[in-house]
N, CA, C and O of each residue as an XYZ file, in Angstrom:
496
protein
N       0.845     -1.165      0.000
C       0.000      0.000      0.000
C       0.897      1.237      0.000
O       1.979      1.448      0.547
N      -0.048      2.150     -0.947
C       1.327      3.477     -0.912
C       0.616      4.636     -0.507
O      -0.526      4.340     -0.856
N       0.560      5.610     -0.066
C       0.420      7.492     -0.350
C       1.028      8.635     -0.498
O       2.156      8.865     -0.063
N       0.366      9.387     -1.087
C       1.139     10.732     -1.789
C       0.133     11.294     -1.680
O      -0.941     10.806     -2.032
N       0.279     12.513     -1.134
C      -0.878     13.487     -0.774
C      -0.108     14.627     -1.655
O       1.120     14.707     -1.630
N      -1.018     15.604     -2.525
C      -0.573     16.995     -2.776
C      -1.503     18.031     -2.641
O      -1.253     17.673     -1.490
N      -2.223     18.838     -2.624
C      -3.197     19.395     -2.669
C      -3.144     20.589     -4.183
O      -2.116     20.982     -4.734
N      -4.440     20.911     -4.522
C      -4.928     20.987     -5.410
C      -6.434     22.147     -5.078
O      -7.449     21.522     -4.771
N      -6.543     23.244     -5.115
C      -7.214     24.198     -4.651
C      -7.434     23.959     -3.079
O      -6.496     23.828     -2.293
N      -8.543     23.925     -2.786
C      -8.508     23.301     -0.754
C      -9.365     21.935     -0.849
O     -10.340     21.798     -0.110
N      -8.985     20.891     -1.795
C      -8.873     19.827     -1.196
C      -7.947     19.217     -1.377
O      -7.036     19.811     -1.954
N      -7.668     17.447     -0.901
C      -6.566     16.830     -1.040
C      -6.781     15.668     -1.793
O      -7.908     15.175     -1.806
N      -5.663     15.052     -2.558
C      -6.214     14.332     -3.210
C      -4.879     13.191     -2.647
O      -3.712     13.385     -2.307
N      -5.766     11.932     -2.764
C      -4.892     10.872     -2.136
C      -4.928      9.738     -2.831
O      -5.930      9.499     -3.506
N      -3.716      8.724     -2.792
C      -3.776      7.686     -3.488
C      -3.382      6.285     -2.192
O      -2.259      6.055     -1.745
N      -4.192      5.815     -1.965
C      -3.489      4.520     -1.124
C      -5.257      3.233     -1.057
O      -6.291      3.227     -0.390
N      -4.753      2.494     -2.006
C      -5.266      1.224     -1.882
C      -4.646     -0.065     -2.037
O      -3.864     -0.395     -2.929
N      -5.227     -1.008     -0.735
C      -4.597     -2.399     -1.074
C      -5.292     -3.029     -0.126
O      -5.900     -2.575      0.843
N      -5.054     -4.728     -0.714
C      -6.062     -5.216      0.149
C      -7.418     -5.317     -0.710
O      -7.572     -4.901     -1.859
N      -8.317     -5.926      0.059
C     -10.002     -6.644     -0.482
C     -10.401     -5.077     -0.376
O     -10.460     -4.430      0.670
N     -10.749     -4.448     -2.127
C     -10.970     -3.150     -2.336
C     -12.287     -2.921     -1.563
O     -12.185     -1.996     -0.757
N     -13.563     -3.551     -1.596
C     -14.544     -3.494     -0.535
C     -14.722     -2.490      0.929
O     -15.471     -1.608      1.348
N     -13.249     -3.428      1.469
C     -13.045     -3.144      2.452
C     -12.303     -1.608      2.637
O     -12.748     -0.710      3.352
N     -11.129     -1.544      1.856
C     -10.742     -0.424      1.447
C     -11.115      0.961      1.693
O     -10.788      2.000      2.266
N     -12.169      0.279      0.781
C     -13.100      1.801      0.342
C     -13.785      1.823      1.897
O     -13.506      2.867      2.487
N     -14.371      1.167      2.444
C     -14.891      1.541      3.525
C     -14.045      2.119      4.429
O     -14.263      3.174      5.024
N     -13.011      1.377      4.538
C     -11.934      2.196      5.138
C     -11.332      3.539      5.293
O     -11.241      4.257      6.288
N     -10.928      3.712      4.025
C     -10.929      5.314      3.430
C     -12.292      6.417      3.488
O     -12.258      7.591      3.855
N     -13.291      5.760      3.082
C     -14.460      6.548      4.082
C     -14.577      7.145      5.275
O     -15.036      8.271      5.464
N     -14.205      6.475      6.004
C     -14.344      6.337      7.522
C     -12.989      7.404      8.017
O     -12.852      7.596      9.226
N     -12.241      7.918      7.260
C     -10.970      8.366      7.792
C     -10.892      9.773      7.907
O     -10.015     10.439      8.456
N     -12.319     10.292      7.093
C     -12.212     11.533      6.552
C     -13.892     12.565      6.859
O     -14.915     12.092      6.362
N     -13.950     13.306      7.307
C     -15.593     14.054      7.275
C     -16.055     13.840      6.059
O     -17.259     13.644      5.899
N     -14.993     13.842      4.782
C     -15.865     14.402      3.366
C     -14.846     13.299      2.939
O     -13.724     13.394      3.436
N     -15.100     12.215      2.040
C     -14.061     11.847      0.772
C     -15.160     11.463     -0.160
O     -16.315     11.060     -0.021
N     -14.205     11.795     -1.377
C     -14.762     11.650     -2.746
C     -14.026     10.811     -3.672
O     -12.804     10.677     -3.729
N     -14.645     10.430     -4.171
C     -13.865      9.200     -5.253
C     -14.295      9.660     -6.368
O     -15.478      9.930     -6.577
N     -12.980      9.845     -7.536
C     -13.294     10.899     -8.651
C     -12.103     10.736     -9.604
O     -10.921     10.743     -9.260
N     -12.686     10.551    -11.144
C     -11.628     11.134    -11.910
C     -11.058     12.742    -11.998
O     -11.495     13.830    -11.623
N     -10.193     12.411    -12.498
C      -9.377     13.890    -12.495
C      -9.854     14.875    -13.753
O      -9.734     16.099    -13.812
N     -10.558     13.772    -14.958
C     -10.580     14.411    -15.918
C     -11.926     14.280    -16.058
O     -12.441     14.661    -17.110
N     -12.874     13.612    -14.824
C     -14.642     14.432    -15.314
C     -15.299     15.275    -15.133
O     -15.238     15.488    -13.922
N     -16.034     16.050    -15.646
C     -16.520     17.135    -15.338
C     -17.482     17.108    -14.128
O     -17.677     17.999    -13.302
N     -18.094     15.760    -14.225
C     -19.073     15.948    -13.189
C     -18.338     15.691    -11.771
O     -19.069     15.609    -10.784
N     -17.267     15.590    -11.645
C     -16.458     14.930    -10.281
C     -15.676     16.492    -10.001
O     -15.245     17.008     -8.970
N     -15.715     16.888    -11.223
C     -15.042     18.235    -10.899
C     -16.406     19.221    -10.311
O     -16.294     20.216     -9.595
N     -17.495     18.717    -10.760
C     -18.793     20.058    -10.178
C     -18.693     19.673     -8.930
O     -18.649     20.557     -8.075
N     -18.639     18.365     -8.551
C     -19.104     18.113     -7.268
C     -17.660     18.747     -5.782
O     -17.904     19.233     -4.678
N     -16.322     18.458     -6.408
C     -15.641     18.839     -5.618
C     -15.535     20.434     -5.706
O     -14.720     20.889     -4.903
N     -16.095     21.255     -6.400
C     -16.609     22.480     -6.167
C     -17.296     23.017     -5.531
O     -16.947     23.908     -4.756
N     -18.154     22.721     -5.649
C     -19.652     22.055     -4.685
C     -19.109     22.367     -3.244
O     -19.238     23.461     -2.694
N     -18.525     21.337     -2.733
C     -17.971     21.242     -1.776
C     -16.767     22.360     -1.090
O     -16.828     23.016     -0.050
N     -15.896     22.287     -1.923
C     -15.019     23.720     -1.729
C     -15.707     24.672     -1.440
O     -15.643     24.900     -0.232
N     -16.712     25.734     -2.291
C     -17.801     26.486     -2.116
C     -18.433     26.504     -0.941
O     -18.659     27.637     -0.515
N     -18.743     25.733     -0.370
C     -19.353     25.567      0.758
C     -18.483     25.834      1.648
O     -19.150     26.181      2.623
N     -17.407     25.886      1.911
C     -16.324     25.671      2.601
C     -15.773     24.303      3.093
O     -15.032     24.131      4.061
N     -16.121     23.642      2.501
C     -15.696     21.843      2.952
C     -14.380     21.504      2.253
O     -14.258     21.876      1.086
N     -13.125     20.665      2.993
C     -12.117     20.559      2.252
C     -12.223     18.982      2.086
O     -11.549     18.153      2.698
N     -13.081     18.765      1.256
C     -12.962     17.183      1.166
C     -11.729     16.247      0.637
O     -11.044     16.793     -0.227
N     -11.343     14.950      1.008
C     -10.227     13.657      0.971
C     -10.676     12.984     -0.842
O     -11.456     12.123     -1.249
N      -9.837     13.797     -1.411
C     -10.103     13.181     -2.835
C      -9.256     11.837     -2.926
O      -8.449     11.576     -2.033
N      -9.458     10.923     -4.092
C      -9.050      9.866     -4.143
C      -9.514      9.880     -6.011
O     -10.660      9.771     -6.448
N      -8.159     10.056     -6.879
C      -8.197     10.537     -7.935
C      -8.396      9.209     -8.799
O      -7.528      9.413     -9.647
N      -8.915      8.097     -9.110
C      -8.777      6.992     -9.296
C      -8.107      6.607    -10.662
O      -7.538      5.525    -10.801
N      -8.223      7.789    -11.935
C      -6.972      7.836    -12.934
C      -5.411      7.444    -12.501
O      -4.636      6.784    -13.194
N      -5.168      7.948    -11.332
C      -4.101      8.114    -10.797
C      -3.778      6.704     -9.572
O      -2.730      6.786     -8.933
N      -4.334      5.973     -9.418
C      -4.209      4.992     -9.071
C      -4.303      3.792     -9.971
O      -5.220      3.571    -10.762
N      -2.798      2.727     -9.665
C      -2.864      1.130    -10.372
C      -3.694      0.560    -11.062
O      -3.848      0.191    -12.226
N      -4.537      0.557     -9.494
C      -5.782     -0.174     -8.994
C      -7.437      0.547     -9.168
O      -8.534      0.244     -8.699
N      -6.892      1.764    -10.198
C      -8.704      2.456    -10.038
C      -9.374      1.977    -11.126
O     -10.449      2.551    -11.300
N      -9.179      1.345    -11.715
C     -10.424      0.255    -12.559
C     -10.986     -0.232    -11.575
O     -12.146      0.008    -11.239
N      -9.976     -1.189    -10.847
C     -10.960     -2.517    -10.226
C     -11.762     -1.606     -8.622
O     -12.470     -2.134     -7.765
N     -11.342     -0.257     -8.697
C     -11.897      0.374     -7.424
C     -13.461      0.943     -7.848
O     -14.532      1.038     -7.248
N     -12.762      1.404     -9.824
C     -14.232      1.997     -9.757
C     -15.284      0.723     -9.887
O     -16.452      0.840     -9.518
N     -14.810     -0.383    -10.392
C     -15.719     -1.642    -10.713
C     -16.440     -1.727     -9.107
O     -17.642     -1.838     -8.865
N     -15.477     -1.650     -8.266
C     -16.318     -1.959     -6.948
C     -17.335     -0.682     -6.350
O     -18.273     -0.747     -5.555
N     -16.766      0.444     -7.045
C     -17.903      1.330     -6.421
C     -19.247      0.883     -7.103
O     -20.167      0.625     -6.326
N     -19.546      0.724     -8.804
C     -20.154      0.332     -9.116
C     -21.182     -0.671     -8.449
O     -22.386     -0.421     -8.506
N     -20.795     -1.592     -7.936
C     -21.065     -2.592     -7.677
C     -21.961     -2.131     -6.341
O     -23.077     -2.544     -6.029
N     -20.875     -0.849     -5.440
C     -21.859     -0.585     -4.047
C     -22.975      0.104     -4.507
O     -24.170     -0.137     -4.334
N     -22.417      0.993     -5.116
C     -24.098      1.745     -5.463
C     -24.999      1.401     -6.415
O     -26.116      1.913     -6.486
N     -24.532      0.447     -7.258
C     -25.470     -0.815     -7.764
C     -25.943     -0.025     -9.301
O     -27.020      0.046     -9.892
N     -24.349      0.589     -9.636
C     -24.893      1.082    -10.979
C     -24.115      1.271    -11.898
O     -23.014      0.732    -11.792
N     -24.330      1.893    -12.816
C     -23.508      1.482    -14.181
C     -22.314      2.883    -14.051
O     -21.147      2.911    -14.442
N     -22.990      3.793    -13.466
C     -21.937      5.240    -12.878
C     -21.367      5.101    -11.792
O     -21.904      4.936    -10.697
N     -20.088      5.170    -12.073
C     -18.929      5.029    -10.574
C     -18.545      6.045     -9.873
O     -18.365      6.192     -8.664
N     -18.376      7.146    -11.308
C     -17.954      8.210    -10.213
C     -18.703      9.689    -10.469
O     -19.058      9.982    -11.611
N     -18.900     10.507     -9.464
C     -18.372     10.706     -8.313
C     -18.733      9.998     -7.365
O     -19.904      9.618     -7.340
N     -17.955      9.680     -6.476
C     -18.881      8.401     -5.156
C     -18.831      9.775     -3.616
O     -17.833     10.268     -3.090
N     -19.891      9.952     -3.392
C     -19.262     10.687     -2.001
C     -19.922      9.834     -0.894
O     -20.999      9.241     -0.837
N     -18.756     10.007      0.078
C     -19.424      9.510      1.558
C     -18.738     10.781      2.448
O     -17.795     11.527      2.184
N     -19.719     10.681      3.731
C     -20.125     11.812      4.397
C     -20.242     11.494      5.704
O     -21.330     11.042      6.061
N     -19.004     11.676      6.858
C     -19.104     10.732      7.961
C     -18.970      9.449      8.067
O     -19.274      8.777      9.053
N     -18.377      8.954      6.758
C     -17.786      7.386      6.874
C     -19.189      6.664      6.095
O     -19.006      5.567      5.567
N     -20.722      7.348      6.025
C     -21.585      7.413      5.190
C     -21.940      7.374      3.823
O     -22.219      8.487      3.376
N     -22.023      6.359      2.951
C     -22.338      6.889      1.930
C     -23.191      7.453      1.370
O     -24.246      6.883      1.648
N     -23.432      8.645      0.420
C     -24.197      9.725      0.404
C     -24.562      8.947     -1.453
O     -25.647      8.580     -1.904
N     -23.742      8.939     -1.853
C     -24.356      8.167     -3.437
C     -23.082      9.503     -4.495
O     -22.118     10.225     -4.242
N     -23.984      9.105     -5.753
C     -23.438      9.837     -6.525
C     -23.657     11.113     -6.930
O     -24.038     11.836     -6.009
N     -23.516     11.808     -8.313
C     -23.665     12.846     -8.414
C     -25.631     13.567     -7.920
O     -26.231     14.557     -7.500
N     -25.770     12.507     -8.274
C     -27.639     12.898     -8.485
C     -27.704     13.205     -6.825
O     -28.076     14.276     -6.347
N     -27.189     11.842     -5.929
C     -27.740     11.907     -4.507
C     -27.285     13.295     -4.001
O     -27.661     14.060     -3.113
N     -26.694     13.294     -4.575
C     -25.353     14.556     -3.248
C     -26.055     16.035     -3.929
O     -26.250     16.971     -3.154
N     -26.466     16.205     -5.603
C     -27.212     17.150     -5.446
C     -28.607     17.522     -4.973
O     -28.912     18.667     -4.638
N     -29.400     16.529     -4.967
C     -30.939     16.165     -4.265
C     -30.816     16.301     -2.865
O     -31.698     16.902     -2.250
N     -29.722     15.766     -2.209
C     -29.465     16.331     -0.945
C     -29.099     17.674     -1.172
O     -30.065     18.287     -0.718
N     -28.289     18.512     -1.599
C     -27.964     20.134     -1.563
C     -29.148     20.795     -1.855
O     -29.219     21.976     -1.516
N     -30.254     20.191     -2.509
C     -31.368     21.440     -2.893
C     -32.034     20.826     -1.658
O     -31.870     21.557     -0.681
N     -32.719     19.736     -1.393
C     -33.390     19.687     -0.398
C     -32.908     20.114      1.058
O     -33.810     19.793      1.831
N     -32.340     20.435      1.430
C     -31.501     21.096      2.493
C     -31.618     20.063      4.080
O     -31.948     20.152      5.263
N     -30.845     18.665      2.610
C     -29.978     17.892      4.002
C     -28.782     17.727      3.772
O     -28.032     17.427      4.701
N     -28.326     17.875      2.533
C     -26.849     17.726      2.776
C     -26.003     18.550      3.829
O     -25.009     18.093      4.394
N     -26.695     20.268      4.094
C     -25.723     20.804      5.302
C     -25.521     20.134      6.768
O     -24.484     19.910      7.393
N     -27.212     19.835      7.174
C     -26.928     19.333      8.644
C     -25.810     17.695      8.394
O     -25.172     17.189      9.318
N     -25.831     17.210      7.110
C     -25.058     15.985      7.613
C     -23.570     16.526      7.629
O     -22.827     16.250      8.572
N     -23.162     17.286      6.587
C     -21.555     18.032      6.831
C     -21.552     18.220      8.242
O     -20.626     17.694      8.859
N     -22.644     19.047      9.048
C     -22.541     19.562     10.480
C     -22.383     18.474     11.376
O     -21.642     18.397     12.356
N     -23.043     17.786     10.990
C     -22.710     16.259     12.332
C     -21.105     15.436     11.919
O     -20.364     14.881     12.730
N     -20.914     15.556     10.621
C     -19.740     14.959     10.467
C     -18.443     15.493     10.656
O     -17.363     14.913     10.767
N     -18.793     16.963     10.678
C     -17.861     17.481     11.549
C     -16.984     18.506     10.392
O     -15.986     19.150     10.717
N     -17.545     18.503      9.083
C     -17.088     18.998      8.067
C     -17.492     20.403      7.794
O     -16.884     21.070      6.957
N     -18.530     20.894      8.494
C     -18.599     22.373      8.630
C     -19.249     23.057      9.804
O     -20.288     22.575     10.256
N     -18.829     23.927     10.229
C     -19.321     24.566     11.327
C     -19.906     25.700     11.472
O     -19.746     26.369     12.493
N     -20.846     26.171     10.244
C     -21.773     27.288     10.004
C     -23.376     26.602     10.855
O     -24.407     27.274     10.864
């Protein structure tokens, strides 16, 4: 297992998987108020970590272009959220929140703030 952290406007973007990816990913969830699982080069992974910045949230990116292993990571996100779109994946308190659709349906309906607030990711 490896990491390299650099940052990249105010979030961070990280690379470290190994091990039963499943587990992994839950793992890496759990480590962070905000992580996102995202190519580097989609647009919609790029709205969403905006999204977030904007708000003031510095969410735990995980660039999956940039990882070995991000085929078989995005195959497994697939697989959790039970769909043919992998990324953006956000979880929220070690929570998973879903993809692009969930995380904006939560921002208009006005639950995505109180869950940032319990997870500890913003304090407005």
């Amino acid at each position: 297992m490896y990491q390299t952290e650099s940052t990249w406007g105010s979030y961070t973007r990280r690379r470290a998987f190994g091990g039963d990816l499943l587990e992994c990913i839950e793992r890496l969830a759990s480590e962070n108020a905000v992580v996102i699982f995202s190519l580097s080069t989609c647009c919609m992974c790029h709205a969403i970590k905006r999204l977030f910045c904007g708000m003031g949230v510095n969410p735990t990116v995980y660039e999956l272009d940039e990882d070995p292993r991000g085929k078989e990571i995005e195959n497994a996100l697939m697989r959790l959220l039970g769909s043919s779109s992998s990324v953006p994946v956000v979880f929220v308190g070690g929570k998973l929140v879903g993809a692009m659709d969930r995380v904006m349906a939560s921002h208009i309906n006005g639950t995505l703030v109180p869950l940032l607030k319990e997870a500890g990711a913003l304090w407005l």
